[in-house]
N, C-alpha and C positions, 0 to 999 in steps of 0.2 A: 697461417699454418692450418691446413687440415684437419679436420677435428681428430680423425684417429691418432695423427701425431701428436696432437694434443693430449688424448689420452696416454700413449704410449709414456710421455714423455712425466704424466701424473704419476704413474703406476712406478716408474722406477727413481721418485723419489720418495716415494711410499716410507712410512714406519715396516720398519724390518726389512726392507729392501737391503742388498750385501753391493759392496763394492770395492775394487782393489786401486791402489794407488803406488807408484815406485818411483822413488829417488836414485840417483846415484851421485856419491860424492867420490874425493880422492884423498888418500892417506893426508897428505901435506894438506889440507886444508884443515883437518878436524883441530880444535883446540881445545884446550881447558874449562873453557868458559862455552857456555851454550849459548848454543845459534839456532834461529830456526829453520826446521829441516820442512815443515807445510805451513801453509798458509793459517790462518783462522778459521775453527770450526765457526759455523752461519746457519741461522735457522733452527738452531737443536742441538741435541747431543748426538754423537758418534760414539757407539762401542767401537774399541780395537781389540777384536778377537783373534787374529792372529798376524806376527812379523816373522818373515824370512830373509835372513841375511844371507847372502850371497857373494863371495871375491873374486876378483879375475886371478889368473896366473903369478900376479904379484903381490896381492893382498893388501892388509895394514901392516903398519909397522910405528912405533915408537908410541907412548901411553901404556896404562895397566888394563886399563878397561874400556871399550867403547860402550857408551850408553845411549839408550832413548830415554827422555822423561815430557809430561806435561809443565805447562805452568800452569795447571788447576791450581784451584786453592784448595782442594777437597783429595782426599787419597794418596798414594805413594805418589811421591814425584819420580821414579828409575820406575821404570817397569819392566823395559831391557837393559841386561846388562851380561857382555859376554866379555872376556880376556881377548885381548889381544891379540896373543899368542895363538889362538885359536882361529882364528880371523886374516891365517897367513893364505896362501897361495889355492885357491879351486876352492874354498872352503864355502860349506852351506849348513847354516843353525838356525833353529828356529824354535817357536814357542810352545808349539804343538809335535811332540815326533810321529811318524807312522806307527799308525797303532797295531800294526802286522808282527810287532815282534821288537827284541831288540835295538835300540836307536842311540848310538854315543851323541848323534847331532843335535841332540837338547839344547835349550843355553843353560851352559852352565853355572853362572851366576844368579840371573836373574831373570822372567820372564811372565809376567802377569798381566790377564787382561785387565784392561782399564776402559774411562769414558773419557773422551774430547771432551769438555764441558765447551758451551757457546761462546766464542771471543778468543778460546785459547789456542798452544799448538803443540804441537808435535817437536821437541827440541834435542839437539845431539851435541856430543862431548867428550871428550875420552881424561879419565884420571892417571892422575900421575905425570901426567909428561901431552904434548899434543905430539900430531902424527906427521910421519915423514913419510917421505917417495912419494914415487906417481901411482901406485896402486889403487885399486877402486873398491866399493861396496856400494852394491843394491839391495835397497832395501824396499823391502815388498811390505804392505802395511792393507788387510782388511778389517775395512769398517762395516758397523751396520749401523743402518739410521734408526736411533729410538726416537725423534721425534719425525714425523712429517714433512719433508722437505730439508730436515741437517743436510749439510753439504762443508766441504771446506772451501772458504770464501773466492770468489772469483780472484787468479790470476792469470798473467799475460798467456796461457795455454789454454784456458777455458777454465770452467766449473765444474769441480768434480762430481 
């Protein structure tokens, strides 16, 4: 490899470097019990300073709450947490609203930054009841690397 690409490729895994990551699931799939939604933070810790959640035309459906939580041992384990209900057809909430003014798209339950601590992940779940239809959620998640090289551990799409 090149050395400049070499460079390039130091520089953005750099400490403080930002990067974005997106899953998408489907309504029928989410259950009561937590699944992992990324891989193992590697290398360091990951802040997650901000998620946006996203629905198709058909949304979720069935459950009280869809959640993100870590399996850190350290900090809140739900950092997201939005109803349902909310999370029906075109919908988009997120952790941070525009700060221009007015924003109902807040989450309204719950919505804190946290750290990926090293080993762990990123896990999803909905209370009350799991989810039904074929509806979808993308879910958008940046990180930034507090250490040198964190990353979420390599899988079958590459290295984040």
């Amino acid at each position: 490899m090149p050395f400049s690409s070499r460079v390039k490729n130091a520089i953005r895994r750099g400490e403080g470097e930002v990067f974005w990551r997106k899953w998408t699931i489907t309504s029928s799939s989410i259950l009561t019990t937590a699944q992992n939604l990324s891989p193992a933070a590697a290398g360091g810790e990951l802040a997650i300073t901000q998620v946006i959640l996203q629905t198709d035309a058909t949304g979720l459906a069935g459950g009280t709450n869809f959640e993100l939580q870590t399996s850190n041992a350290k900090g809140v384990a739900v950092f997201v947490a939005e109803t349902v209900a909310h999370l029906g057809a075109n919908a988009t909430y997120s952790m941070f609203p525009y700060q221009g003014g007015t924003n109902k798209y807040q989450f309204s339950v719950t919505g804190v930054p946290t750290v990926l601590t090293r080993g762990q992940t990123i896990q999803y779940l909905n209370t009350a009841g799991a989810g039904t239809g074929a509806g979808t959620i993308d879910i958008y998640v940046r990180f930034e690397r507090l250490d040198e090289g964190a990353q979420l551990a390599t899988v079958s799409s590459g290295i984040a």
